[in-house]
Wavefront OBJ file of the C-alpha trace (Angstrom):
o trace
v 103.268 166.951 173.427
v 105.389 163.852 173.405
v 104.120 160.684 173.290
v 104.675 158.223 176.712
v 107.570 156.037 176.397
v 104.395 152.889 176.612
v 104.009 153.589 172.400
v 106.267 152.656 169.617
v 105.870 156.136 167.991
v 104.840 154.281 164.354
v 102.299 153.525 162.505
v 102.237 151.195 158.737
v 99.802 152.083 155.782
v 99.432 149.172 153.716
v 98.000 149.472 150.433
v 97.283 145.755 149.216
v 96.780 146.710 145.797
v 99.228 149.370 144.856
v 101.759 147.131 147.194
v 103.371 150.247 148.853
v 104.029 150.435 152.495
v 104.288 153.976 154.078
v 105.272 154.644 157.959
v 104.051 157.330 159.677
v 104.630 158.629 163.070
v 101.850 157.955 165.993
v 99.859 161.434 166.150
v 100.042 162.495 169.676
v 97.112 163.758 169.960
v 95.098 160.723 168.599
v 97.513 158.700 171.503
v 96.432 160.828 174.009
v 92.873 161.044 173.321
v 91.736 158.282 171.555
v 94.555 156.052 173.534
v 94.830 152.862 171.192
v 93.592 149.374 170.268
v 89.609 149.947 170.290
v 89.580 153.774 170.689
v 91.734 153.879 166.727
v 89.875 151.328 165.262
v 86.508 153.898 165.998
v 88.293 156.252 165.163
v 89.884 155.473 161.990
v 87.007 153.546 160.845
v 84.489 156.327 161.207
v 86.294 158.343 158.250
v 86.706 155.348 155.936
v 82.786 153.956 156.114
v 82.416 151.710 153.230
v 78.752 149.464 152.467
v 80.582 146.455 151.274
v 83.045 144.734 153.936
v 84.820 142.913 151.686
v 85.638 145.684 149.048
v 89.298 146.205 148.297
v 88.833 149.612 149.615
v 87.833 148.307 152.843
v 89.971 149.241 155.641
v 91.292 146.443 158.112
v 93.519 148.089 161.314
v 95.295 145.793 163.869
v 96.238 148.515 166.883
v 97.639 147.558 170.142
v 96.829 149.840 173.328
v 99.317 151.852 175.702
v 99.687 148.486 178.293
v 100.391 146.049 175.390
v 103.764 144.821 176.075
v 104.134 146.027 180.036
v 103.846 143.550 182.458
v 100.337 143.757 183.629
v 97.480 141.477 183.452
v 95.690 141.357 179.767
v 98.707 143.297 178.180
v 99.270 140.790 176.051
v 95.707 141.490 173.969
v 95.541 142.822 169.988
v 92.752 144.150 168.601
v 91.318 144.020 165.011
v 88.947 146.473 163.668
v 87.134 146.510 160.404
v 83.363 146.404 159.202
v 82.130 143.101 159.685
v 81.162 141.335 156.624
v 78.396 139.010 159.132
v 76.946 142.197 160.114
v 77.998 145.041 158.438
v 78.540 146.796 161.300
v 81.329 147.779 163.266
v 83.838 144.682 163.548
v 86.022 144.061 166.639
v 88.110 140.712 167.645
v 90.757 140.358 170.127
v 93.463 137.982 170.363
v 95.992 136.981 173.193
v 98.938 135.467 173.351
v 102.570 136.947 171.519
v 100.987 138.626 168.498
v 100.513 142.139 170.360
v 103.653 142.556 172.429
v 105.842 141.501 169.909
v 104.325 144.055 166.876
v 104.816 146.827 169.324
v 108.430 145.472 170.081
v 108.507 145.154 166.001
v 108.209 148.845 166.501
v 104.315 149.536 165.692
v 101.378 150.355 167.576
v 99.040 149.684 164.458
v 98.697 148.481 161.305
v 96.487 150.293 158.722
v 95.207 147.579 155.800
v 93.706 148.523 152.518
v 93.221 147.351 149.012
v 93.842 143.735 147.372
v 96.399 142.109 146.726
v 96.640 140.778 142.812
v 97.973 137.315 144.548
v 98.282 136.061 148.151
v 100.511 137.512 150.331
v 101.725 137.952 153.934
v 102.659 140.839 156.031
v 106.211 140.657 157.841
v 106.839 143.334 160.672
v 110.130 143.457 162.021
v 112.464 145.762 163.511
v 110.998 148.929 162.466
v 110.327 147.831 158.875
v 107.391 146.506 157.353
v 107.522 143.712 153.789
v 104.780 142.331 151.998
v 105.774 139.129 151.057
v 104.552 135.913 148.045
v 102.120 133.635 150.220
v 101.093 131.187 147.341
v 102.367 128.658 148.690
v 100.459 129.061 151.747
v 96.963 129.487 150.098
v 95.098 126.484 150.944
v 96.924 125.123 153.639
v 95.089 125.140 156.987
v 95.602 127.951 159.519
v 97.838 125.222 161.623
v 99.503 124.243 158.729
v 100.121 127.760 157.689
v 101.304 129.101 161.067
v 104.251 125.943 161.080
v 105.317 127.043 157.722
v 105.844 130.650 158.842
v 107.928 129.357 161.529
v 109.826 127.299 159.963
v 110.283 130.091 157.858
v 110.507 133.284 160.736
v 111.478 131.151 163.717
v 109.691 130.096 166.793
v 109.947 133.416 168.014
v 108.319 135.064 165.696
v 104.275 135.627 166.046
v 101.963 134.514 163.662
v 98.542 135.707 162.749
v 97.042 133.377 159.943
v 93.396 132.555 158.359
v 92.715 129.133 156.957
v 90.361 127.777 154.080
v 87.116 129.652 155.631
v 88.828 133.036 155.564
v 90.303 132.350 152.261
v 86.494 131.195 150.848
v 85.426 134.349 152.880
v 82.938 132.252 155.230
v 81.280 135.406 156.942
v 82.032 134.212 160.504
v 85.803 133.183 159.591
v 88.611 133.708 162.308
v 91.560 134.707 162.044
v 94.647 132.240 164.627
v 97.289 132.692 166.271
v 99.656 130.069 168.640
v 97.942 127.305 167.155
v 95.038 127.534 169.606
v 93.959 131.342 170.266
v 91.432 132.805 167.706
v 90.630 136.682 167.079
v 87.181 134.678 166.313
v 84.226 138.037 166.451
v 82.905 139.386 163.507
v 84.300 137.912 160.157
v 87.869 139.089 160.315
v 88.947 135.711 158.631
v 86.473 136.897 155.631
v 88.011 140.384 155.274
v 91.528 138.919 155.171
v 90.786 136.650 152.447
v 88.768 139.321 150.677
v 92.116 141.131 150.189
v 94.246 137.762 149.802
v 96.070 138.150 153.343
v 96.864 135.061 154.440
v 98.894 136.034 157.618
v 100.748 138.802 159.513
v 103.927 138.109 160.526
v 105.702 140.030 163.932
v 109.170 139.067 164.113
v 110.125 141.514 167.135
v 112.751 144.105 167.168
v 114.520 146.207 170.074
v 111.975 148.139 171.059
v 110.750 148.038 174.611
v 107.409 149.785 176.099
v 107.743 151.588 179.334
v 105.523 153.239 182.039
v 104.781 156.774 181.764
v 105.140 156.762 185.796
v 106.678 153.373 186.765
v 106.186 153.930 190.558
v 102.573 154.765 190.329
v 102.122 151.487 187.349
v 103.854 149.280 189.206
v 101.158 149.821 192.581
v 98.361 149.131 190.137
v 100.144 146.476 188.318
v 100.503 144.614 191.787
v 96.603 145.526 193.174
v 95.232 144.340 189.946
v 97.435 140.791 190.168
v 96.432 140.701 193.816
v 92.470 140.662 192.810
v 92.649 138.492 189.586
v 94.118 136.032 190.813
v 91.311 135.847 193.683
v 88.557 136.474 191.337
v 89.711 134.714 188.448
v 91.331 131.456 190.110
v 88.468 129.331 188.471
v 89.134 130.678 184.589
v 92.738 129.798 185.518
v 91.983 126.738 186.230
v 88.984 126.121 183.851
v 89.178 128.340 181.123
v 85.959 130.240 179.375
v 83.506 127.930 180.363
v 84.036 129.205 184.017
v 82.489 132.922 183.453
v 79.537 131.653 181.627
v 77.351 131.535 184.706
v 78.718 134.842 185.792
v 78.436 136.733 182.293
v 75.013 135.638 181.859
v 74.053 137.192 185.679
v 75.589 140.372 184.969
v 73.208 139.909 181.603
v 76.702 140.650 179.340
v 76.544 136.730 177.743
v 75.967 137.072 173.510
v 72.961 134.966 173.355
l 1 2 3 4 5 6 7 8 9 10 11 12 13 14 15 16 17 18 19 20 21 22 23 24 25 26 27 28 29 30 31 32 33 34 35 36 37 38 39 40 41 42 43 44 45 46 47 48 49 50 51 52 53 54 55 56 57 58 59 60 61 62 63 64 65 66 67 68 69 70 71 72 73 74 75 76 77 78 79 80 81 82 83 84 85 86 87 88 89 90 91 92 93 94 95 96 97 98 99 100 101 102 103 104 105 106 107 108 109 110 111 112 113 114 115 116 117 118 119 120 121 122 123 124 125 126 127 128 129 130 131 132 133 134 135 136 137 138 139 140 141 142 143 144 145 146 147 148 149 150 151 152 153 154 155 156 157 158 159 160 161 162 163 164 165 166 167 168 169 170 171 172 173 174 175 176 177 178 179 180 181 182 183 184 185 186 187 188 189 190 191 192 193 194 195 196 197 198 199 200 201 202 203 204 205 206 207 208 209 210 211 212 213 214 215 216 217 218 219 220 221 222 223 224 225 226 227 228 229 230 231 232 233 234 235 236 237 238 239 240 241 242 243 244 245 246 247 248 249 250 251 252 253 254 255 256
């Protein structure tokens, strides 16, 4: 069964400590059952349990989902999966912004992340190809001051995923930026980057573009969804987070 045209058709195993990259298609079936962003990070994670979060045999996966990159509300949403060195439990974070749409236009719908690296490095995705690259020169610096270096470096196009001096002392609650201001901030990711020296991930685009299985049928969805959110959500619009705090807590979802 082929996959919908909404997936990149590739997935990257990264081995930190052997430094090898291999590409792999997307299994169809796993696409079509398991779908993408949280559904693979279950899914892979179940078959590599480990005790220790931050072992170098650890397993870290970034997935998108089958909407990242289509115009629809939340497409633009990453997911990071891993076993969260605060808990020890299952690990998920989510991040907005550019990171997401543009590693699925790099021409991946996840990243698998193992081992440790004998020096810091950073992950560059781009156009169907995937390069570890140095990142001493990054080590220490802030996640801001990281992210302007990469860049500088990638240009202002490019999306950057980056931990700062928390992840890199592997501060159990660390986060793990992106655009300067958005944070995949649940679980410890920050920790488990640093615990493999990661510094950042790197999605420089490519030509790949995500389209609707059934266009007609996504784009009446696409336009009752809008309609709603923006009735329903004019006040996070407007206010941000804070807004839903009152509404969270009566619907008894708020972490407390």
């Amino acid at each position: 069964m082929p996959l919908p045209p909404c997936y990149s058709r590739r997935i990257a195993l990264i081995d930190l400590s052997r430094q090898k990259v291999v590409v792999r298609p997307t299994p169809p079936k796993l696409a079509t059952t398991w779908l993408g962003g949280k559904g693979w990070g279950a899914y892979w994670l179940l078959d590599h349990a480990l005790s220790d979060p931050l072992d170098p045999k650890a397993l870290c996966i970034l997935a998108t989902g089958p909407i990242t990159g289509l115009p629809f509300p939340g497409a633009a949403k990453s997911g990071l999966f891993f076993r969260s060195p605060l808990t020890t439990f299952f690990g998920e974070s989510y991040c907005g912004g550019y990171f997401g749409p543009l590693l699925k236009q790099s021409g991946f719908d996840a990243l698998l992340i193992t081992g440790r690296a004998s020096h810091p490095v950073y992950i560059l995705v781009e156009d169907q190809r995937v390069e570890l690259c140095r990142a001493e020169r990054l080590w220490g610096l802030t996640s801001w001051e990281a992210e302007a270096a990469l860049h500088d470096e990638h240009g202002r196009r490019a999306a950057v995923a980056v931990i700062g001096p928390a992840g890199e002392r592997l501060v159990r609650f660390a986060c793990i930026t992106h655009t300067y201001g958005r944070q995949a901030c649940l679980c410890g990711g920050g920790a488990v980057w640093g615990s493999k020296h990661l510094k950042a991930i790197v999605a420089a685009g490519g030509d790949f573009e995500p389209e609707p299985a059934d266009p007609d049928t996504f784009d009446t969805l696409r336009r009752e969804v809008v309609d709603e959110a923006t009735h329903v959500l004019r006040s996070l619009t407007t206010y941000g987070t804070p807004s839903i705090v009152r509404r969270t807590q009566a619907a008894g979802v708020l972490p407390t």
